[in-house]
C-alpha positions as CSV (number, residue, x, y, z in Angstrom):
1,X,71.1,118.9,105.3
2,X,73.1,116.2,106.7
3,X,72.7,112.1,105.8
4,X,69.9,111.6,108.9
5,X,67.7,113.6,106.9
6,X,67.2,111.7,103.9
7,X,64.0,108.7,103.9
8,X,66.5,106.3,102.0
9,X,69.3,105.7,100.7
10,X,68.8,106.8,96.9
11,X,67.4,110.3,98.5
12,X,70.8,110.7,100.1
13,X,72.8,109.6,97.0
14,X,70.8,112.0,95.0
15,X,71.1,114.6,96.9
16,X,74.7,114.4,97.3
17,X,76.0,113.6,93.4
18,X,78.4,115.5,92.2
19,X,78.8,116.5,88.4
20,X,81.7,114.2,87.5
21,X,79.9,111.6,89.2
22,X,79.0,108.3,87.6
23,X,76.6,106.3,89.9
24,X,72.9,105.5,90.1
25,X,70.4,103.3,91.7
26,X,68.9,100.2,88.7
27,X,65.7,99.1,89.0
28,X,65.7,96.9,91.6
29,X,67.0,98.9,93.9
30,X,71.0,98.4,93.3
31,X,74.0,100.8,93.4
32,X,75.3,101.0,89.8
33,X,78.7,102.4,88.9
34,X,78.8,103.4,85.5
35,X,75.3,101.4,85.0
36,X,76.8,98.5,86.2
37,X,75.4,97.1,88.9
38,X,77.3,96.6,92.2
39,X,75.8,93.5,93.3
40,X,76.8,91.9,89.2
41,X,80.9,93.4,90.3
42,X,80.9,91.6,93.8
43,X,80.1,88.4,92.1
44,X,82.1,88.4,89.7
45,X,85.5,90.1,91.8
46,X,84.3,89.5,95.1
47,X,84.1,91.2,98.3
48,X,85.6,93.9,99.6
49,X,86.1,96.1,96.6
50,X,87.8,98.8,95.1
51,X,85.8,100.0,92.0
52,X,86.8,102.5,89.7
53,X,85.1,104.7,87.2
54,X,87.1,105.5,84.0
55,X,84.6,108.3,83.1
56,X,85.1,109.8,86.5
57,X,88.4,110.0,86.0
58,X,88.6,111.8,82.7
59,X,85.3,113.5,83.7
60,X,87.1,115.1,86.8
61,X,90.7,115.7,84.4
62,X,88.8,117.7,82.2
63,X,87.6,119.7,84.2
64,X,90.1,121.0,86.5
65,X,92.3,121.3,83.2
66,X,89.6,123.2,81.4
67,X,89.0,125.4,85.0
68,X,93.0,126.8,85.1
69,X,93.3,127.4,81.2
70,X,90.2,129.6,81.3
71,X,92.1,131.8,84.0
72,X,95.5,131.7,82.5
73,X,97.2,133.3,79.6
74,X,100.0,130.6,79.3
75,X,99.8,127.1,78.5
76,X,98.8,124.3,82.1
77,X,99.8,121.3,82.7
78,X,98.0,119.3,85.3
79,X,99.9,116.5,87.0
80,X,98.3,113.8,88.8
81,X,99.8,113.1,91.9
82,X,100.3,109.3,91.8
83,X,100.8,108.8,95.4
84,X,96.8,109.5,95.5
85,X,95.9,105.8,94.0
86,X,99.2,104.3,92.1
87,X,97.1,101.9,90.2
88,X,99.0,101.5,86.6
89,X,95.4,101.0,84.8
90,X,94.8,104.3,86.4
91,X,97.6,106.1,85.6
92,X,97.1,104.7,82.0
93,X,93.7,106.3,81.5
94,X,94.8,109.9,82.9
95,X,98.3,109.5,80.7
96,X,95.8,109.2,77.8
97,X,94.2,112.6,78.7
98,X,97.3,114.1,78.2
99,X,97.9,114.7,82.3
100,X,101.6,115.2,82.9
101,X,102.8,113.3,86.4
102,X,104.4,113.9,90.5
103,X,106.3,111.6,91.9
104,X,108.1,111.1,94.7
105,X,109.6,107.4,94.4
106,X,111.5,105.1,92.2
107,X,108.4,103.1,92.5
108,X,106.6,105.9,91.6
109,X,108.7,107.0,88.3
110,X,107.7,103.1,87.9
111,X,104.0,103.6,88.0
112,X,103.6,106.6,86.0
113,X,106.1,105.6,82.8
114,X,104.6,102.1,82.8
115,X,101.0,103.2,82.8
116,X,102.3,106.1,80.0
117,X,104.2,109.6,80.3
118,X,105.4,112.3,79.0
119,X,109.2,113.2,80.5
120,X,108.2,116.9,79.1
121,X,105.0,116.9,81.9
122,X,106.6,115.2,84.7
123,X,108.0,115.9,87.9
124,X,109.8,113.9,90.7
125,X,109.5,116.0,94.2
126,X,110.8,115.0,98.2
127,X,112.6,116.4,100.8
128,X,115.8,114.3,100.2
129,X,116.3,112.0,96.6
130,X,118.7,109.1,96.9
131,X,121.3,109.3,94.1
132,X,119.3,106.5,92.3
133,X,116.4,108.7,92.1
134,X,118.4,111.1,90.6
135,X,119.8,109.1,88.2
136,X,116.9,107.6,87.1
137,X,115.1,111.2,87.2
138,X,117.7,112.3,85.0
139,X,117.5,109.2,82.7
140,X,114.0,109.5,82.2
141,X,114.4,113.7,81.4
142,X,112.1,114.5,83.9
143,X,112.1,117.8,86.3
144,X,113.9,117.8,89.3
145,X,112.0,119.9,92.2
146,X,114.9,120.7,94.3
147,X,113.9,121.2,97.8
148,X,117.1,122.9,99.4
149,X,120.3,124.3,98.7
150,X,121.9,121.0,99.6
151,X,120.6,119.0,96.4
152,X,122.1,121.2,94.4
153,X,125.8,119.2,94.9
154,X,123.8,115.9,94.7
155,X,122.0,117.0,91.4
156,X,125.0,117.8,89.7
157,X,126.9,114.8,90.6
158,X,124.4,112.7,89.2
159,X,124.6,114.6,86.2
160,X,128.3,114.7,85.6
161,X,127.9,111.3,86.5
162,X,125.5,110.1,83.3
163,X,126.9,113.0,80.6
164,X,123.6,114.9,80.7
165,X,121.8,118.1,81.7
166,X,119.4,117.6,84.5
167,X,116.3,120.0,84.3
168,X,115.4,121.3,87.8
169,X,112.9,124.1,89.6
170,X,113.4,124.8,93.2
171,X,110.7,124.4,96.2
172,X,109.9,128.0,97.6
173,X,108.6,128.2,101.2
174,X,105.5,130.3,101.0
175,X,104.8,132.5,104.3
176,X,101.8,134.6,103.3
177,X,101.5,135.8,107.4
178,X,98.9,138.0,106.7
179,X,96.1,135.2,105.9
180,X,97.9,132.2,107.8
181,X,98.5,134.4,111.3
182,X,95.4,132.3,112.8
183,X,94.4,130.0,110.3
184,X,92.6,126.9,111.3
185,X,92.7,124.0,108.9
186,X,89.5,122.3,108.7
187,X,91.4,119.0,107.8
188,X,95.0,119.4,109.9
189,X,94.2,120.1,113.5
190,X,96.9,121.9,114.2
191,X,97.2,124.7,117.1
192,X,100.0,126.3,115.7
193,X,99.2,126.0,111.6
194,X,101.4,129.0,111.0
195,X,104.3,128.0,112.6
196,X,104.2,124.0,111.0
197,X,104.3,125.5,108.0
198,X,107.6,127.5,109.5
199,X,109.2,124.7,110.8
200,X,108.2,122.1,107.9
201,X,111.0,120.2,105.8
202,X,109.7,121.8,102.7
203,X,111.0,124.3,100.3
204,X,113.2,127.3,100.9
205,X,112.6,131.1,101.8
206,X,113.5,133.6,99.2
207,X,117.4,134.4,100.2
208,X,118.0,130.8,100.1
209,X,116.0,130.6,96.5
210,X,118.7,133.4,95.4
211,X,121.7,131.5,96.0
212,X,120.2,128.7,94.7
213,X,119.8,130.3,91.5
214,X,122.5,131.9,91.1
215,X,124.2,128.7,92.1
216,X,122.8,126.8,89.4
217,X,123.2,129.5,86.9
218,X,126.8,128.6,87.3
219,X,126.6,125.1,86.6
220,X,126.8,123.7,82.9
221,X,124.7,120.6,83.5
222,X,122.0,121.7,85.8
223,X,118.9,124.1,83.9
224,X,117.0,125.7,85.8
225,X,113.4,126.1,84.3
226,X,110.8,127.1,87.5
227,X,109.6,127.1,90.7
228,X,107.4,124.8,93.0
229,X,105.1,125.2,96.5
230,X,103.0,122.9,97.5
231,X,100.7,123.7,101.1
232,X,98.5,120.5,100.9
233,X,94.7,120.0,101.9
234,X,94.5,122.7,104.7
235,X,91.7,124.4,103.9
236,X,88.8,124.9,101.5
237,X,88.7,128.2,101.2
238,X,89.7,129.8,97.8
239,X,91.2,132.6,99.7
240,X,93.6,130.3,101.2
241,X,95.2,129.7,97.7
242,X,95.0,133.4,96.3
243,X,97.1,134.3,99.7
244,X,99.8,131.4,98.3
245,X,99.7,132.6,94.9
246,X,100.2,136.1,95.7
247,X,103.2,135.6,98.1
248,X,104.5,133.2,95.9
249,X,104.2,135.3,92.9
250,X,105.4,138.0,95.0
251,X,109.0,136.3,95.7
252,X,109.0,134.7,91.9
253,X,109.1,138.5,90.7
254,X,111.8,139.8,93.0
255,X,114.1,137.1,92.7
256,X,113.5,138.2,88.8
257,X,114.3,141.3,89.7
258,X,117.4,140.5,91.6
259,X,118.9,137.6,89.5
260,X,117.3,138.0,85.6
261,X,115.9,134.3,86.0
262,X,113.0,134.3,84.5
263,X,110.8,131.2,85.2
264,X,109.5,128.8,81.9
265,X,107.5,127.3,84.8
266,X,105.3,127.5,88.0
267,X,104.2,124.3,89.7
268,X,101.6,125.1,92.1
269,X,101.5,121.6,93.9
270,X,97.9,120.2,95.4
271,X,95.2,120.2,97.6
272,X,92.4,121.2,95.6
273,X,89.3,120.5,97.3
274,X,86.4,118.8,95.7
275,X,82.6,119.5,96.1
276,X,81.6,116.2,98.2
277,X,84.6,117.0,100.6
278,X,85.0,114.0,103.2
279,X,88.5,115.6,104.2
280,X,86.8,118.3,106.6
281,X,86.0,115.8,108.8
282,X,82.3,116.2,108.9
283,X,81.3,119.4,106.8
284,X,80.5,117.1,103.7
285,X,79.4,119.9,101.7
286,X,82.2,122.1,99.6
287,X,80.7,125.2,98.2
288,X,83.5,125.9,96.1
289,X,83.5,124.6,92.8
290,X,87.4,123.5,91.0
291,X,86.9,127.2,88.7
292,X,86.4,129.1,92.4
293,X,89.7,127.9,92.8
294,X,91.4,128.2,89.6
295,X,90.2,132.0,89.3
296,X,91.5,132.9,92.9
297,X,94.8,131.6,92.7
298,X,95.5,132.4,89.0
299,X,94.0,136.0,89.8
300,X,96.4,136.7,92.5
301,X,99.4,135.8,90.3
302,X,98.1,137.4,87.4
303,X,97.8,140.8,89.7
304,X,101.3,140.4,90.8
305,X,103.1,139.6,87.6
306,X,101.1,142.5,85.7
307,X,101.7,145.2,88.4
308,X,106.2,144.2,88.6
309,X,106.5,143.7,84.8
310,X,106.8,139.6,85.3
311,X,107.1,137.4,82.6
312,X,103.8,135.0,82.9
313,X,105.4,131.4,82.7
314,X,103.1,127.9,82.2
315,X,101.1,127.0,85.0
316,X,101.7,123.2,86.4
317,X,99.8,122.0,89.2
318,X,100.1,118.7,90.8
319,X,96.1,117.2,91.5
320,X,95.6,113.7,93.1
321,X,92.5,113.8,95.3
322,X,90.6,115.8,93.0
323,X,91.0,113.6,89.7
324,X,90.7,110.0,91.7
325,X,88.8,110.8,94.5
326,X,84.9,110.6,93.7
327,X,86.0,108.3,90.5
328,X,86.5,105.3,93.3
329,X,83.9,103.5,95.2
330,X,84.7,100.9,97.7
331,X,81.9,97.7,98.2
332,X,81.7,96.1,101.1
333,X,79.7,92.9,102.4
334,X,77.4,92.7,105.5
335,X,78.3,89.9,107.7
336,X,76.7,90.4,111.3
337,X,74.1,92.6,112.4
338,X,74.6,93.2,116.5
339,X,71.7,95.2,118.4
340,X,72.0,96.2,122.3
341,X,68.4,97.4,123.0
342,X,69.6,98.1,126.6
343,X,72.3,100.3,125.3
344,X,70.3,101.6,122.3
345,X,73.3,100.6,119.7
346,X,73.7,98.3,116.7
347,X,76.6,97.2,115.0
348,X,76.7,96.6,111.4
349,X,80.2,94.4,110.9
350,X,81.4,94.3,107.3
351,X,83.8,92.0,105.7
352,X,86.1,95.1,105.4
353,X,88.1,97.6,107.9
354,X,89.7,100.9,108.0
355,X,92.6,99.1,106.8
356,X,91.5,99.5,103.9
357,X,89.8,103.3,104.5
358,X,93.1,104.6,106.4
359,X,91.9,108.1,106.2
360,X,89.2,107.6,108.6
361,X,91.7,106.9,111.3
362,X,94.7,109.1,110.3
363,X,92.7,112.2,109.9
364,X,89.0,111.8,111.1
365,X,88.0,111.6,107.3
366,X,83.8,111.2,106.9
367,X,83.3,109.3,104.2
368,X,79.2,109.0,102.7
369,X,78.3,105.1,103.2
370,X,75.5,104.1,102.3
371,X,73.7,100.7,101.3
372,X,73.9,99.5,98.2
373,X,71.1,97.0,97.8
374,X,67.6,97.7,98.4
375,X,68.0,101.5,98.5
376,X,64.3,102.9,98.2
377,X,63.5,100.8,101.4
378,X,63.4,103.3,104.4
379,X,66.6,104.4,106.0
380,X,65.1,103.8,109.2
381,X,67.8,102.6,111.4
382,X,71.0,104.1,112.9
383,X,74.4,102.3,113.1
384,X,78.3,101.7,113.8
385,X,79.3,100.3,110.2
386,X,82.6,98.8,111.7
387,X,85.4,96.7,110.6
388,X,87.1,93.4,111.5
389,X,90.3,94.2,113.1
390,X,90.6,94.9,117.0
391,X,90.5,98.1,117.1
392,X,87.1,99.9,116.6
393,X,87.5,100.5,112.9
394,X,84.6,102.6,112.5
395,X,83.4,103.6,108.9
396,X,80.7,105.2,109.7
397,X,79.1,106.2,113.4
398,X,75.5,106.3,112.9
399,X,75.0,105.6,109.5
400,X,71.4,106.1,108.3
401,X,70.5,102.7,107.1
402,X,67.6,100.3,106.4
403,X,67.1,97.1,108.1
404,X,70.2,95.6,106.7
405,X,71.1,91.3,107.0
406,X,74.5,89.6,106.0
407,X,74.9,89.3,102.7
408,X,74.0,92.8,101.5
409,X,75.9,95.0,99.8
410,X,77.2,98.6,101.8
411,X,79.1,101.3,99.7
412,X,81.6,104.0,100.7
413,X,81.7,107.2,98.2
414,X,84.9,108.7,97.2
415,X,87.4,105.9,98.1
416,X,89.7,106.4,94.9
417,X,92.0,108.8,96.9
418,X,94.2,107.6,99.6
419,X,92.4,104.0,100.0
420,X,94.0,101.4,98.1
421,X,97.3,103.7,98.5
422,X,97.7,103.9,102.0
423,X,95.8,100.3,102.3
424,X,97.7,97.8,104.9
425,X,97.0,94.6,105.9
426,X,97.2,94.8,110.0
427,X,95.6,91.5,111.5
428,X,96.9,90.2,108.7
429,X,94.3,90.7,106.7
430,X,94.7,90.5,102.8
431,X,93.7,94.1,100.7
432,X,90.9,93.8,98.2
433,X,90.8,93.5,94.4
434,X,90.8,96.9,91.9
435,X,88.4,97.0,89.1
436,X,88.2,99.4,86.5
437,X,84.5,100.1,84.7
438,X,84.0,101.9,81.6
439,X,79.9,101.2,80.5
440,X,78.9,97.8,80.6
441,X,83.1,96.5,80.7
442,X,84.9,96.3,84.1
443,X,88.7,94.8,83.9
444,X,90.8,93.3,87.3
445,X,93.3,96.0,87.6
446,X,94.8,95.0,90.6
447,X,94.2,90.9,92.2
448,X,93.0,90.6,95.7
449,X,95.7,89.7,98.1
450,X,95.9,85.9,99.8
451,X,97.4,85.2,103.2
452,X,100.2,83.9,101.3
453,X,101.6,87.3,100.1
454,X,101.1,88.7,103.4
455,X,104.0,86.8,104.7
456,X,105.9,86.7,101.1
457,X,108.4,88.8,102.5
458,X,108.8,87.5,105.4
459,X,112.1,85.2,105.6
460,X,112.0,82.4,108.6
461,X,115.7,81.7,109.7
462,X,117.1,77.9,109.2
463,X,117.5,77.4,113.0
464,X,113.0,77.7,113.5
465,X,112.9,75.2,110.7
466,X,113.2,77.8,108.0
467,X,114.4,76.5,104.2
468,X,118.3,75.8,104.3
């Protein structure tokens, strides 16, 4: 069933919840979040607005950390993937689970020790590190994920440099041809998948992972202690990830074979698809649950270490998406209601954009949006929820709604991933407040944006009556 099938709005949000879910419809009518009432947030935060769940969040940790220790003999760590929402706060509440960490910036080796880490759990990854990434990698005693033979030098340096050992893994390119011949992604469209994945930056094939072990084996400051892959979102389909973990279990046990190094470690990287799936760009429906995933790719491996005599290692895998994804909500506010009977269209314009729902434009992401006030009235009209900015910013293309007027309330479901982090501020336009709910408590986590700090970094030379 798709969203035009539902009589209103709480129908459709029913139909769709999810178990780690935290949302509900009050008395009157009103979104809640955590029984919290969206309309109550708005007028306290204002409008647009991020909203976070904190039982989401350690709802959807638990789970996916519960899902790959059923299926593996060796301890997991999960990782969240910071880039997917850097919010401190949020980073704070996983760190408190216990999650380990990816990152991929100074500023994010900022985010997740200041919100609360374990060096032990956490890994820095990217094609090319700066020397101060190093360095501060190294500082911190965090894993390096070496992504080509060429890192090794800079590694080292940076090492010799401080007096300490740096602990790295190296990025294997995995090449399972047999499943990716001709794959279609239901999120990249991509012609070619098979051959991207040939010609991307990332990771090495296995004769390049054998010099670089037996490389490092020579050096007194660098220890080697795994391996890494990451393929992404490409696919929902379990199979996609047991063809990965076979081939790369596959080249993990000959390169045992061939140089002895046997790996304390296997990151598998990200992409793990969650049940309400806006990244398919319009199949909203995922069939799969987190433990389809967890048994098919910790299956494979298992089949290949048992049958070549591999040493099982821990299992570390790197989940953004999945842990932040349905845990955010975004709230925006009705401000004009257009209707063309003549060309058969209305417009519902909010006070928000895909500025602050990138996804939507980058990669055809379909989002549920819904309204959040009066959501037992009939969804009895169709329309364009769009944006501000001049472009067509469209959130939703007929979006079953009731008679909506300014002033009300619209929602858009799983905004925690890839929202607030990819956020700009084209048009100039300021992003929106953060809050965090937990029960009947909801804390600023991040302050909205003023026109002022969108030119803070702006400098205007003396000679146009800039400051001397």
């Amino acid at each position: 069933m798709n969203a035009m099938d539902f009589e209103t709005p709480e129908a459709l949000l029913n139909n769709w919840l999810t178990p780690q879910d935290n949302l509900g419809v009050s008395a009157d009518g009103t979104l809640t979040i955590e029984g919290v009432s969206a309309r109550e947030l708005v007028q306290k935060y204002g409008s647009p607005l991020y909203v976070v769940s904190e039982q989401s969040l350690r709802a959807n940790f638990r789970r996916i950390r519960n899902a790959f220790e059923a299926e593996w003999p060796e301890p997991v760590n999960v990782m969240y993937a910071i880039k997917a929402n850097p919010n401190i706060a949020v980073r704070a509440v996983l760190h408190e689970e216990g999650a380990g960490g990816d990152c991929f910036s100074l500023g994010e080796l900022h985010a997740t020790f200041t919100g609360g880490a374990d060096p032990e759990k956490i890994v820095v990854n990217g094609s090319w590190k700066c020397d101060e990434i190093l360095e501060r990698a190294i500082e911190l005693g965090v894993t390096i994920n070496m992504d080509s033979e060429e890192e090794i030098d800079a590694v080292a340096r940076a090492a010799d440099k401080l007096g300490r050992d740096a602990r790295v893994a190296i990025r294997v390119k995995v090449l399972p041809v047999d499943y990716f011949r001709d794959f279609q992604s239901d999120c990249f469209k991509r012609p070619d998948f098979f051959g991207a994945m040939r010609r991307s930056k990332w990771g090495e094939t296995l004769p390049a992972a054998r010099r670089m072990i037996e490389r490092v084996q020579r050096m007194t400051r660098l220890r080697l202690v795994g391996y890494h892959t990451h393929i992404g979102r490409a696919s929902r389909d379990p199979e996609m990830f047991a063809a990965i973990g076979g081939d790369l279990a596959e080249t993990i046990a000959t390169l045992h074979q061939e140089t002895g190094f046997a790996p304390n470690m296997v990151d598998l990287g990200g992409g793990w698809a969650r049940e309400r799936d806006p990244e398919a760009s319009g199949a909203l429906r995922n069939p799969h649950p987190i433990e389809a995933y967890a048994k098919a790719v910790c299956g494979a491996m298992r089949a290949v270490f048992e049958r070549r005599g591999t040493p099982f290692p821990q299992v570390w895998l790197e989940p953004g998406r999945y842990i932040v994804g349905n845990a955010g909500v975004f709230l925006t506010t009705v401000a004009l209601v257009k209707s063309d009977d003549e060309l058969g269209f209305t417009w519902v314009n909010v006070d928000s954009s895909t500025n602050n729902l990138p996804q939507v434009d980058l990669f055809g992401y379909t989002y549920m949006v819904i309204a959040a006030e009066g959501m037992r009235r009939p969804a009895a009209r169709r329309a364009d929820v769009v944006g501000q900015t001049c472009v067509p910013s469209i959130l939703m293309r007929d979006c079953p709604l009731p008679d909506v007027a300014p002033g009300e309330l619209i929602a858009v479901l799983d905004a925690g991933m890839y929202a607030e982090a990819k956020g700009h501020q084209f048009n100039s336009l300021p992003r929106p407040a953060t809050v965090l709910v937990n029960g009947r408590f909801s804390w600023l986590i991040r302050r909205r944006e003023t026109v002022q700090d969108v030119f803070s970094t702006m400098v205007l030379p003396e000679r146009f009556g800039g400051p001397a």
